[in-house]
N, C-alpha and C positions, 0 to 999 in steps of 0.2 A: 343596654340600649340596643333595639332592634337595627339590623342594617337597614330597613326601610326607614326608623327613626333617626339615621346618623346624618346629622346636620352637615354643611357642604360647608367646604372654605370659600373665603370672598372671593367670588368673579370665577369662581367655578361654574360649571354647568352642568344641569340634572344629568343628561343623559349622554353617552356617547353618539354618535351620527350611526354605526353598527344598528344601536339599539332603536334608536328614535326609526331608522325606514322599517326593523321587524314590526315594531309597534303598526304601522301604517299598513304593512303588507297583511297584518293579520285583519283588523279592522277591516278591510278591504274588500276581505275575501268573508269567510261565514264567522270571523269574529274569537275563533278559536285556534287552536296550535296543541297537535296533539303529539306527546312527550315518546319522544325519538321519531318522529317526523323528517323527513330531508327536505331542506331550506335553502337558499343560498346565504343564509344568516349561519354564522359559528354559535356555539352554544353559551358562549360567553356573552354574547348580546341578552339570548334569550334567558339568562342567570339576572342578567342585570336589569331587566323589564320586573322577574319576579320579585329581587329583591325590593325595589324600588316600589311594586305592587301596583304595575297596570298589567300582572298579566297574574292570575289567581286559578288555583287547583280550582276543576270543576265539582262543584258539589256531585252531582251525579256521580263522576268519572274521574278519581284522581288524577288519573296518567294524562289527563285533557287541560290546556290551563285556557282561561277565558281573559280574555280584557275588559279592563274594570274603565271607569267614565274618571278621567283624566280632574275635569272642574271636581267634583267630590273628594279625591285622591289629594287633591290640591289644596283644597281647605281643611282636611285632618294632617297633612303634613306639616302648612304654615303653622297651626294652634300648636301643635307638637312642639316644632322647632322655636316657636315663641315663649313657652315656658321653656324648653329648655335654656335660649339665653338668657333668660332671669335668674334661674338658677346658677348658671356662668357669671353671670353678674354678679349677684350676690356673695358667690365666693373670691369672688377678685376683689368688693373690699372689704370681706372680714379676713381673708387670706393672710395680707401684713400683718394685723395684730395679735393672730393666733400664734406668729410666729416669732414674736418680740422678745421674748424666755429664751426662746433655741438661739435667737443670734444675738442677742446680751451672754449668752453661754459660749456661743461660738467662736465671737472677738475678747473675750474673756477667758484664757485657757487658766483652766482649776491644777497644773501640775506642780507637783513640791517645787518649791522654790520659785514659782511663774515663768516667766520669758520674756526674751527682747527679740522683738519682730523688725525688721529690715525693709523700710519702703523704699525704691527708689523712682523717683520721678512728682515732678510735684502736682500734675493731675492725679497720679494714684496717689497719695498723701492726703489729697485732700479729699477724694472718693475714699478711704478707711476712717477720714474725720466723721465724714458727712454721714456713712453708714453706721457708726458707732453713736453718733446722737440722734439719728432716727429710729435707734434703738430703745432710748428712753433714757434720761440721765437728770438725777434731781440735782449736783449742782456741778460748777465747771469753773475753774481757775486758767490765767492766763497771764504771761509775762510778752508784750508785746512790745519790741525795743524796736531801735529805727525810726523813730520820730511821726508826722503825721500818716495815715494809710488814705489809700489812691482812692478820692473822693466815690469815682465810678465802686471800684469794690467795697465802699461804704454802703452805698446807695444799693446792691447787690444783698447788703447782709442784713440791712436793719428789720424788713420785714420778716425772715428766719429768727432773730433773735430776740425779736417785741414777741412774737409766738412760744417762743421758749419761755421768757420771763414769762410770759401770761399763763404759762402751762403748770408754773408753782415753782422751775430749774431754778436759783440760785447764782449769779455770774459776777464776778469778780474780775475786773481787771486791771493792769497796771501798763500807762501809756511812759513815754519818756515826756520829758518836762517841756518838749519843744510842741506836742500837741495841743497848748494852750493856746497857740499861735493860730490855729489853722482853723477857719470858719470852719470847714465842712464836718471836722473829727468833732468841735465844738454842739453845734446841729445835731450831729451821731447819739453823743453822750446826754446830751441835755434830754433827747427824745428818748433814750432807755433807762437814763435814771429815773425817770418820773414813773415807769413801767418797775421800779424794784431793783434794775442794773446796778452795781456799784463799781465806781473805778476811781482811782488813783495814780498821781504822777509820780517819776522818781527821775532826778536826773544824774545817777550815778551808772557808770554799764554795768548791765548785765544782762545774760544769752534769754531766748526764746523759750518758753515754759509752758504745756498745755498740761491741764491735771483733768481728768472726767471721773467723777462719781469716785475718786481717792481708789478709781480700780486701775487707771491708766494713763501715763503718761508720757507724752510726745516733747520728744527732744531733735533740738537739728543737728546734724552728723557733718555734713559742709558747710562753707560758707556761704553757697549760692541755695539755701534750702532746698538742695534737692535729692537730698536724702537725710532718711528720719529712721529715728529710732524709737516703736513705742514698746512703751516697759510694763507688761502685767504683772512683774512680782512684787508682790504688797510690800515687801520690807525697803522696797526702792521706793516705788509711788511714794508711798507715807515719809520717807525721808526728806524725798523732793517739795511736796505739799507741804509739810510744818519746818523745816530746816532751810528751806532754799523762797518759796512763796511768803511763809509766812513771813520771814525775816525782812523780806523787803517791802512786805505790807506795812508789818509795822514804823516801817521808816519813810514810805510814801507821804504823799501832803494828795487829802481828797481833792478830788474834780467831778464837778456836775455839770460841765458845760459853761459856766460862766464866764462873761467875757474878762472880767477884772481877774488880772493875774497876780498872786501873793507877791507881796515883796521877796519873802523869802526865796520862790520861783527863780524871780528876778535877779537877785542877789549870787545864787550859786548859779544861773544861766550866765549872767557879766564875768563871773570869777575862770569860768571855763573860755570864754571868749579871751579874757585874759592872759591865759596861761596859752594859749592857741599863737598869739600873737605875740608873745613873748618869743615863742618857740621858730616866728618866720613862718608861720603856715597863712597862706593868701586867704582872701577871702572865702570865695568859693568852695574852698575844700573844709574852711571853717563851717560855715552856710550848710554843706552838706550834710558833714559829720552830726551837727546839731540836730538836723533836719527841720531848719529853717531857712525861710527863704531868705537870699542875700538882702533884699530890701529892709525885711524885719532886721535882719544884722545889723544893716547900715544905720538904722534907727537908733540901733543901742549902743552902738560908736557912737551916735552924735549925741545922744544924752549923756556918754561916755565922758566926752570932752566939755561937755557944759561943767559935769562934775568937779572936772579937772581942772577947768577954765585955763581951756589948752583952744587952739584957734584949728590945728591941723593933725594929720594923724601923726608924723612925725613929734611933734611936741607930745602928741599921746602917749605915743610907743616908749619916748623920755622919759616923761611922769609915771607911766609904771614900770620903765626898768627901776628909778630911782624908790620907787616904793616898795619892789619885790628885794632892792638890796638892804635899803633900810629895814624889814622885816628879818633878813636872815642875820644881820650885824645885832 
């Protein structure tokens, strides 16, 4: 690309003020500027007229340059610079895709044995998620504990993950057994199951699990997630993925979103509530732990007690100490 054809950056301007009065002073006078000429212009103006191309060797007289008609000047240079942003264009977006191989290569490191890479902070945690499936990945496993997730970051993900499913990806996920509870995760799951999604509850603990394309997988290192550990060496990934996912797949109970909750659910959700209250831990810290709301609690204490045909929680708390003793006698 010629310096006359080199495109200007935004809100730049053609010429400097130097160059723009020689332009004028030549014009002015017989229209020409003859080469080592004394001016009160510096020669750098007059470089930048030529380059630019309102001021052209004379045909006759090399050493003489002439000024060229600005409007003409003006319309080979817009056409110019018009294809050339197209062509700018055009490689800005096939650019990403040409380069989807080098950075599936690049966050995938090929060394004996692989490696554990070290994020800390949970905006870059999830700038190394986000980059890695914009990379391209057919499917994606997930152990998501902690009970319902923050409506707002539901509402944030689902349009990202109906594009994934619909892309051919594969997604698998496993919620705690308290997201049965929560309209919004309800909503979530309903609207990517029918998209191909599959997810399942469990409500036994267990930690945070991302698996991507059986090449990668993210584990939390603290408690506050905010530091991660992802593992590219195969003989880990694949342990994690069939030894630690699978296993709790197979013992999950499916969820499609619907609102009727298994008894089964039910049954080990009260048993936990149970043993909570057995134990002297108040509500609220119950409520949390579950990742239900105290209300949803309170509800199943009162059903609690219908069972028992007990009046009060006190009479509650009675009825299953005396049932947790008669079980162990």
């Amino acid at each position: 690309m010629s310096g006359r054809e080199q495109p200007l950056a935004a809100g730049s301007t053609i010429l400097s003020t130097e160059a723009r009065e020689l332009y004028l002073a030549v014009i002015r006078g017989d229209g020409s500027l003859p080469l080592g000429s004394e001016t009160d212009f510096c020669d750098s103006a007059r470089d930048e007229l030529v380059r630019i191309g309102l001021l052209v060797p004379d045909t006759d007289d090399p050493d003489v340059f002439v000024a060229t008609d600005p409007t003409q000047l003006s319309t080979s240079l817009s056409t110019s610079w018009q294809r050339q942003a197209l062509e700018l264009l055009s490689r800005a977006v096939s650019f990403p895709s040409e380069l989807q191989e080098l950075a599936r290569e690049f966050h995938t490191p090929n060394s004996s044995g692989g490696s554990i890479e070290h994020v800390r902070g949970k905006a870059l945690i999830r700038q190394r998620l986000e980059q890695f499936r914009d990379s391209g990945f057919g499917e994606a496993l997930a152990l998501q504990p902690g009970g319902p997730r923050q409506p707002d970051l539901l509402a944030r993900m689902i349009a990202y993950d109906l594009k994934t499913l619909r892309s051919g990806t594969k997604m698998r996920t496993i919620y705690h057994a308290s997201t049965r509870y929560h309209q919004p995760t309800r909503d979530y799951v309903a609207t990517l199951a029918q998209a191909g999604g599959q997810y399942r509850t469990l409500d036994e603990p267990y930690t945070r699990l991302i698996v991507m394309d059986r090449r990668v997988a993210v584990i939390p290192i603290d408690d506050d997630l905010s530091l991660a550990a992802f593992i590219y060496d195969p003989a880990i990934v694949d342990y994690l993925a069939k030894e630690v996912f699978e296993q709790y797949w197979s013992r999950a109970l499916e969820f499609e979103g619907d609102r009727t909750v298994p008894q089964q659910v039910v049954s080990r959700l009260r048993q936990t509530i149970i043993d909570q209250m057995l134990e002297g831990t108040n509500h609220r810290v119950i409520a949390r732990r579950l990742g239900i709301s105290e209300r949803t609690l309170a509800r199943h204490i009162a059903e609690m007690r219908d069972d028992y045909k007990v009046d009060s929680l006190f009479q509650l708390g009675y009825a299953l100490g005396r049932k947790a003793q008669d079980s162990v006698g």
